[in-house]
C-alpha distance (Angstrom), angle and dihedral (degrees) to the residues before:
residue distance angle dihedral
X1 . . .
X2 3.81 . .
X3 3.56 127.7 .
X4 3.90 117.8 -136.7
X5 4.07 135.2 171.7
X6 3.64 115.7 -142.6
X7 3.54 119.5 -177.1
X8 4.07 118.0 -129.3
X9 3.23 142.9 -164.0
X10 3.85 120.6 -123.6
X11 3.74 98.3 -105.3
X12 3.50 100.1 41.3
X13 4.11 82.4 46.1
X14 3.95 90.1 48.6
X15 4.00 90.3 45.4
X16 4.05 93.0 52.3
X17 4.04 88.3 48.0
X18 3.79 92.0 54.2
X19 4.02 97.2 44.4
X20 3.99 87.2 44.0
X21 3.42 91.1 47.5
X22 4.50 91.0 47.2
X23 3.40 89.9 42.8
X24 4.33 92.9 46.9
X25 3.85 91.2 -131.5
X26 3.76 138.7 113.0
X27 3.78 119.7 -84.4
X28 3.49 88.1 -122.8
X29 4.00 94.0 64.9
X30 3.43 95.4 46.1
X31 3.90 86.9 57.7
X32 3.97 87.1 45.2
X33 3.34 85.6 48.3
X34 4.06 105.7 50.3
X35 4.28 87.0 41.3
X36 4.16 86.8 53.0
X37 3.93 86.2 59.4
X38 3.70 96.2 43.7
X39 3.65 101.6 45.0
X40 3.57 100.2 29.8
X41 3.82 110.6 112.5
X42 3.80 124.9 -105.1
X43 3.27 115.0 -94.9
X44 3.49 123.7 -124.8
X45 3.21 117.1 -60.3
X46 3.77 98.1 -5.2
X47 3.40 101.2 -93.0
X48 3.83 106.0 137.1
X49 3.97 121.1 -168.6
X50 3.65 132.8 -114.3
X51 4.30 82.4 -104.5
X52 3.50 84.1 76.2
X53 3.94 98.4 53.7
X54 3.57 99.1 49.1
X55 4.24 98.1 160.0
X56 4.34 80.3 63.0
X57 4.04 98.7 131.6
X58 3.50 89.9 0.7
X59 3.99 81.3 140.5
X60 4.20 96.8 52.1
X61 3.30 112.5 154.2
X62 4.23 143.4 156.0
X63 3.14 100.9 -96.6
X64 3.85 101.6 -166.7
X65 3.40 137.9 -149.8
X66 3.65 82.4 -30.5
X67 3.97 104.0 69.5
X68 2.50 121.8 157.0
X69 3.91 94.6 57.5
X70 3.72 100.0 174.3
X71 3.73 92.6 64.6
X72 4.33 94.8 28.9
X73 3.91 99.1 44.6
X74 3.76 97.9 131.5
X75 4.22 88.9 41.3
X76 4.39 82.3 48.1
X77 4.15 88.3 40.2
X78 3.78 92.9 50.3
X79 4.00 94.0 43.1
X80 3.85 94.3 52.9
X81 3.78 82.2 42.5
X82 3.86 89.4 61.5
X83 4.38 96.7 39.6
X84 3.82 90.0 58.9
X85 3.65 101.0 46.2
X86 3.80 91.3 47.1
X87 3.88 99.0 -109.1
């Protein structure tokens, strides 16, 4: 391995601290990590993984007697509407 310096602003240094700290590793892998994914070649083909898309249903969630919500949001809207006002 090579050592480097790179210079950071105090965000960016703030925001690698946290996801170090979440992910129980070292700054310096999660920077190892993140320029891996940008600089790794394409593979062939393009076709990339679900791996690589890891906030993919992030956002799951029972969707009721609604579902599905995408096409029902007002019918959704309204019956969430009615569960926290006690009707």
């Amino acid at each position: 391995m090579r050592r480097t310096q790179v210079q950071l602003d105090e965000e960016m240094y703030q925001a690698l601290r946290r996801r170090a700290y979440r992910c129980g590793c070292s700054i310096s892998a999660v920077v190892r990590e993140v320029l891996a994914r940008v600089l790794r070649p394409p593979s062939a083909g393009g076709r990339r993984t679900l791996k690589q898309f890891p906030f993919v249903a992030c956002g799951k969630s029972d969707q009721g007697s609604s579902s599905p919500v995408s096409e029902r949001h007002d019918e959704a809207l309204a019956e969430a509407f009615g569960r926290e006002h006690g009707k």
